[in-house]
Structure formats: C-alpha cells, structure tokens
C-alpha positions in Angstrom: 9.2 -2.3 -10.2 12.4 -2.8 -7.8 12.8 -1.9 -4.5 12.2 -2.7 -0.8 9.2 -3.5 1.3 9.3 -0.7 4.1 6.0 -1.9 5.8 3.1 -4.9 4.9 0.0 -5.0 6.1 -3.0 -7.2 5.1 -6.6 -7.7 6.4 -9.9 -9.1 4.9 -12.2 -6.2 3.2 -15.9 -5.8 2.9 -17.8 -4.1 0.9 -18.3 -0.2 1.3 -16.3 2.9 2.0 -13.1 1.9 4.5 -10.2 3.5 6.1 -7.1 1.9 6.5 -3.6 3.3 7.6 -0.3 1.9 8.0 1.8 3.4 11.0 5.4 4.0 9.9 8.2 5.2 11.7 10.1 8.5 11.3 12.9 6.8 9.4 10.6 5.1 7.4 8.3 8.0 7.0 11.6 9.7 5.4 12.4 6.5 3.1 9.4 6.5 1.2 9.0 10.9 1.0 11.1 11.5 -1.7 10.1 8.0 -4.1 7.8 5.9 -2.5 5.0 3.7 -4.1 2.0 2.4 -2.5 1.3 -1.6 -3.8 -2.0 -2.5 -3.0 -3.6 -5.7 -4.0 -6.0 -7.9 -4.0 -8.3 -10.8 -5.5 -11.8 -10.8 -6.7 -14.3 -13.7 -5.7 -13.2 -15.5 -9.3 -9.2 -16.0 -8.1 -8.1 -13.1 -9.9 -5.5 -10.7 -8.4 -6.0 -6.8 -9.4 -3.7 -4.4 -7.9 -3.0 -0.9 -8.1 0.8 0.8 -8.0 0.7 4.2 -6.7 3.3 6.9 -6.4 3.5 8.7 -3.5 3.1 12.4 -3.1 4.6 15.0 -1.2 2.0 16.9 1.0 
C-alpha cells in the first residue's frame, strides 16, 4: 500500500456500537472519490495491532 495521508484521526474506543466521522474538505472529498482507502487500526488489550484496509466506494 502507497499513497498519501489525506486526513488522521485517533481517539480511545469502548466497547459497543459507535459512530465516528472524519470531516474532509471538498478538495479532499474529491482526492479520495475516485481511489481512496480507509486504514483503520488498532490494538487489542494483549499489544497486538489489527487493522483493516478498505476501499472506498462511490455512492
């Protein structure tokens, strides 16, 4: 995976159903439409790091 970080976030999660967005910009909106990837990330009580790499989708 190659590319450029358009916007980071972080913040500590609990357990349980959550919403979280990420406001972008119009220009960056446009960046990630055509080929953007979500990278989300994070690690489990025993120091493990799990993360998921998702392709974004037109809608």
């Amino acid at each position: 995976m190659s590319g450029h970080v358009v916007k980071q976030s972080s913040r500590e999660l609990v357990r349980g159903v959550q919403r979280w967005s990420v406001p972008l910009t119009a220009a960056e909106q446009t960046r990630l439409r055509d080929n953007g990837r979500l990278l989300l990330s994070y690690e489990t009580p025993q120091d493990e790091v799990q993360a998921f790499d998702v392709k974004l989708e037109k809608r």
